[in-house]
N, C-alpha and C positions, 0 to 999 in steps of 0.2 A: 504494500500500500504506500503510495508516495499522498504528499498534500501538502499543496501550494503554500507558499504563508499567508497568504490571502486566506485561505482555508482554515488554516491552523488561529489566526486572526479569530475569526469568528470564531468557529467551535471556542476557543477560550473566552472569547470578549473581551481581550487586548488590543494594541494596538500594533501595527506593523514595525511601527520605532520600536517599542518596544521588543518583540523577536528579533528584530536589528541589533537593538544593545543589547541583549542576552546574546548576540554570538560574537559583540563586539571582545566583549570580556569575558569571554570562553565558557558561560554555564550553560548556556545551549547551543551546538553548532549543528547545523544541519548539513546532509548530505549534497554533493555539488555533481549534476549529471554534467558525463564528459562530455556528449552531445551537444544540446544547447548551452551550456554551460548554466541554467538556472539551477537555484538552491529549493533544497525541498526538504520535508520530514517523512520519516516513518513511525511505526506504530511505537516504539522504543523513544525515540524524543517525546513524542505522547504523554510518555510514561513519565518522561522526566523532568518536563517542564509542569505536569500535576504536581509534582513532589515541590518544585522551586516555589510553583507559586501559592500552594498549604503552608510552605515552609514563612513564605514572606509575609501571609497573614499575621503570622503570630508575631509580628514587625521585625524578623531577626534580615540586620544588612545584607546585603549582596553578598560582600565581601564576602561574611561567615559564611553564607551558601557555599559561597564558589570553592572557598577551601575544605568546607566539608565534603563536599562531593567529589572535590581532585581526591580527599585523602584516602575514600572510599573505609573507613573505619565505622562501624557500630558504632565505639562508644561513642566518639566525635557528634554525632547524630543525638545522641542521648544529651550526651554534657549541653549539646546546643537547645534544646529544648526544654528541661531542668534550667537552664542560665534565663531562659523567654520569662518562664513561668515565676522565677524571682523577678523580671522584671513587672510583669505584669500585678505580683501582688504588691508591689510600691505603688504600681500607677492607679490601683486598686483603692489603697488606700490612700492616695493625694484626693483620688472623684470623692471617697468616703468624706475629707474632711475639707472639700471642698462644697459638697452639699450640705454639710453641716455648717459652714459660715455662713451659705447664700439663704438656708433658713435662720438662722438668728438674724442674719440683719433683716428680712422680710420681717420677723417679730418687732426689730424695734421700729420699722419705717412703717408700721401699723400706728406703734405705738408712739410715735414720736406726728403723725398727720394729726390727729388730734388730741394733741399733750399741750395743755397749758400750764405758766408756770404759775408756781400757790406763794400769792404775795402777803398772804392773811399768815400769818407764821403760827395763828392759835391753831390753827388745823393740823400742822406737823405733828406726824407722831414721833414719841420719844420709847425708844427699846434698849436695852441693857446690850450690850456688846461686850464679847470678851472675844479677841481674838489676838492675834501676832501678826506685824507686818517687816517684812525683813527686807532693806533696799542695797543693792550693790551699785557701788560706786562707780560707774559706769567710765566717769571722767578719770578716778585711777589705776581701770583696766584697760583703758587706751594711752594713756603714758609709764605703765609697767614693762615690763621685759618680756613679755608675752609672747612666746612665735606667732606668727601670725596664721598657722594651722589650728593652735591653740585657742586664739582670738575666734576663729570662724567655729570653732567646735563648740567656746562658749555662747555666741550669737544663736547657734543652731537646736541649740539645748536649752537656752531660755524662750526662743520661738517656741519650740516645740511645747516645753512647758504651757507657755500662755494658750495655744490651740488646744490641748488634752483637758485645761480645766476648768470651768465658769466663770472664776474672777479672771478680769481680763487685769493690767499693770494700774498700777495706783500710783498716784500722784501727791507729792506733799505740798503745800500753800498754807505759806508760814505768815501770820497774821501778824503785823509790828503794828503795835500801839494803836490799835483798831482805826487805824490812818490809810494803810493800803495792803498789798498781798504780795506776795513774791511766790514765786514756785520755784521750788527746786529741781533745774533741769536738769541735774547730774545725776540724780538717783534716779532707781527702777524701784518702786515696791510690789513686793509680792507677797500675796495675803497665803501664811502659812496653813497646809492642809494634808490631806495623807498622801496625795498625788506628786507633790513638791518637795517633802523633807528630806528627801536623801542627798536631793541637787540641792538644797538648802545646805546640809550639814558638810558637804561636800568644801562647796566656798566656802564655809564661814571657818574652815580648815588651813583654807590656802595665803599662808601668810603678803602675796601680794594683792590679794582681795578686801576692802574692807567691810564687813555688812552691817549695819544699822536696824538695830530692832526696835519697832517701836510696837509696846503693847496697848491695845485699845479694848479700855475693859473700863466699864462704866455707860453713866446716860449719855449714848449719842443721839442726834436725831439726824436720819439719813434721807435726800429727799436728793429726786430728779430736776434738772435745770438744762432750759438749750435756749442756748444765748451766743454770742461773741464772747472771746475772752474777758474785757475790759467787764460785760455785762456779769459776768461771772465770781469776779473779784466782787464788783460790787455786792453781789448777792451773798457770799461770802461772807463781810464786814456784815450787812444787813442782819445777818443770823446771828451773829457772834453777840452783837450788841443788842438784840430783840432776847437774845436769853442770857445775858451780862455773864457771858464768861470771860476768864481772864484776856485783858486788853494785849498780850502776847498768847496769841493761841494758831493752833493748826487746824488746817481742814484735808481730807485726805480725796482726791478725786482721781474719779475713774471716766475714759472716755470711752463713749457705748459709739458714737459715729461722730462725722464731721461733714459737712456739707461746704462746699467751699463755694462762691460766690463772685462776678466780676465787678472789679474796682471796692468791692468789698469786704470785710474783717469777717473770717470763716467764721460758721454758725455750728456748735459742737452743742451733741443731746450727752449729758452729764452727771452721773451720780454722787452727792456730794455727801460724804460721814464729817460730824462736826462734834467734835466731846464737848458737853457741855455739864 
């Protein structure tokens, strides 16, 4: 049985470039009649360009094809299939937690179209909090000695961290003289939990690391705000002094989204804890 590539074309539902560059780069060569001198296949390329292209589904490169096929080895064939299937369960779970962001922020852009901010401050509720929040110094693990394999291994393990567990990073705003607010943009906090304390204890080990714990146990009262920065501060101060806590105090925030805006000061939906 001979068949034209034209032929071969269709029955696969490729294209003819394509049987072109598979013989450009050696994984499918078809037969060359001396006669007319056209190229053709028989039932055996058939067979082997099935295999290449089952093989390519599973996304493994050319390349890998082509030297597994020269090597003609089992196991080469095996190892290349076992090596797909680890890839695939990465990519597996990036979709997993990539549908898992694209549903929380659906949650909060629910809750965020009709969220108004509560100016009446008797309405806030006040609950007992006891927790730990532990910040690393972000600004002395970028001027430390740190290789910088090391550097990306930590970036990639506190990402990781924040994706795996509810509280997303926390923010400290440090209230001087109930006059205005500063944040601290050198620290990361992260509200300790069971999912965290290993990578917690881990730093708080590493004599070039410094971590900052601040425990938060007592009456806070934690209430949602989305506003501008500047709006934010103020809101801040507003609470501070609406329930007379100390005129040096903090507030701790979390950002849920940010909405950026043209010629204007981004618009951030905000959880804010306030000891009071």
């Amino acid at each position: 049985m001979k068949l034209s590539i034209g032929e071969v074309s269709n029955i696969f539902n490729i294209s003819r470039e394509t049987l072109r560059y598979y013989d450009k780069i050696g994984i499918l060569t078809p037969e060359i009649d001396t006669n007319n001198k056209y190229r053709y296949y028989q039932f055996k390329h058939l067979e082997k360009l099935s295999l290449v292209l089952g093989i390519k589904l599973l996304g493994i490169s050319l390349s890998d094809i082509r030297e597994t096929i020269e090597s003609e080895d089992l196991n080469k064939y095996k190892n290349l299939v076992l090596k797909q299937e680890e890839f695939l369960n990465i990519k597996k779970k990036e979709l997993q937690q990539l549908e898992y962001n694209l549903n929380k922020s659906k949650k909060i852009l629910n809750t965020i179209t009709d969220f108004k901010n509560e100016y009446d401050f008797k309405n806030l509720k006040i609950s007992e909090q006891d927790y730990n929040l532990y910040a690393i110094d972000m600004k002395n693990i970028l001027n430390s000695n740190l290789s910088k394999n090391d550097n990306l291994t930590l970036e990639k393990e506190l990402s990781d961290l924040n994706e795996e567990t509810e509280d997303t990073y926390v923010y400290i705003y440090n209230i001087i003289e109930n006059t205005h607010v500063k944040e601290d943009d050198d620290t990361i906090f992260i509200k300790e939990n069971k999912h965290n304390i290993s990578l917690l204890k881990k730093y708080l080990k590493e004599d070039h690391i410094k971590a900052i714990r601040e425990d938060i146990c007592g009456k806070t009262v934690s209430v949602n705000f989305y506003g501008t920065v500047a709006e934010i501060n103020n809101y801040i101060l507003s609470l501070n002094k609406y329930f007379k806590c100390p005129r040096n105090n903090s507030a701790y925030v979390t950002y849920e989204f940010y909405l950026p805006r043209k010629n204007e000061d981004v618009m951030y939906f905000v959880n804010i804890d306030l000891k009071i």
